[in-house]
C-alpha positions as CSV (number, residue, x, y, z in Angstrom):
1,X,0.0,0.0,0.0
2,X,1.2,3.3,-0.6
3,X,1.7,5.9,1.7
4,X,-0.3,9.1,0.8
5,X,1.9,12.4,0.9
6,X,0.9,15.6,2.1
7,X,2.7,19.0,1.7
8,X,2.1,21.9,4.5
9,X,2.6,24.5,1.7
10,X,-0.9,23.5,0.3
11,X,-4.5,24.3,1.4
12,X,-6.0,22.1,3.3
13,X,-10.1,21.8,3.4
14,X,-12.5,24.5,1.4
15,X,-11.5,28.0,0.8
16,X,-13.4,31.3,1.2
17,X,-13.4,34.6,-0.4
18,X,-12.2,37.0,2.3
19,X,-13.4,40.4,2.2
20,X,-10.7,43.5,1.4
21,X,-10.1,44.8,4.6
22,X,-7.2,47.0,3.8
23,X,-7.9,51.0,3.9
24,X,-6.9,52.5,0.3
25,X,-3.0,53.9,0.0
26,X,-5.0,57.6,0.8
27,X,-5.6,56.5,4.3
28,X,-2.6,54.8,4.7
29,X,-0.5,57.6,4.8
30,X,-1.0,61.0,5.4
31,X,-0.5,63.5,2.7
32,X,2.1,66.4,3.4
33,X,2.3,70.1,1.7
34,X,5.8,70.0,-0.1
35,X,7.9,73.2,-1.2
36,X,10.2,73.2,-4.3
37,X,13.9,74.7,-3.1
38,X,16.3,75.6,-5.1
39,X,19.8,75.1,-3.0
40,X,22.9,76.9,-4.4
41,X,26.0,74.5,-3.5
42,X,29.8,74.0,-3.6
43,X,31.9,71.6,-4.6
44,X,32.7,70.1,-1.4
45,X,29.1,70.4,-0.5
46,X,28.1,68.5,-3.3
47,X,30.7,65.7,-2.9
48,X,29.4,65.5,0.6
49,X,25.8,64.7,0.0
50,X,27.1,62.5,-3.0
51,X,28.5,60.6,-0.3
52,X,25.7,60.8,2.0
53,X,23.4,59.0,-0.4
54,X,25.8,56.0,-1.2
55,X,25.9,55.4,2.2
56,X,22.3,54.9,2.9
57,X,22.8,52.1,-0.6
């Protein structure tokens, strides 16, 4: 006789339809004025924020 084999990845029984219970993405998160700024740098200023960024990488 063979054994019968059953996988824990699978369903098991019947399924049902759940209802969407997640909020939309515009109740998720807050929405926030922004402001457009135009910044005037140097070199070395530049070069540091260059760094900055490819730290957080």
């Amino acid at each position: 006789m063979k054994k019968k084999t059953t996988s824990s990845d699978k369903p098991v029984g019947k399924l049902t339809r759940e209802k969407d219970f997640l909020p939309p993405p515009s109740q998720l998160v807050p929405r926030e004025e922004t402001t457009k700024v135009t910044l005037a740098l140097g070199y070395t200023g530049v070069k540091f924020l260059q760094g900055l960024n490819n730290y957080e990488s």
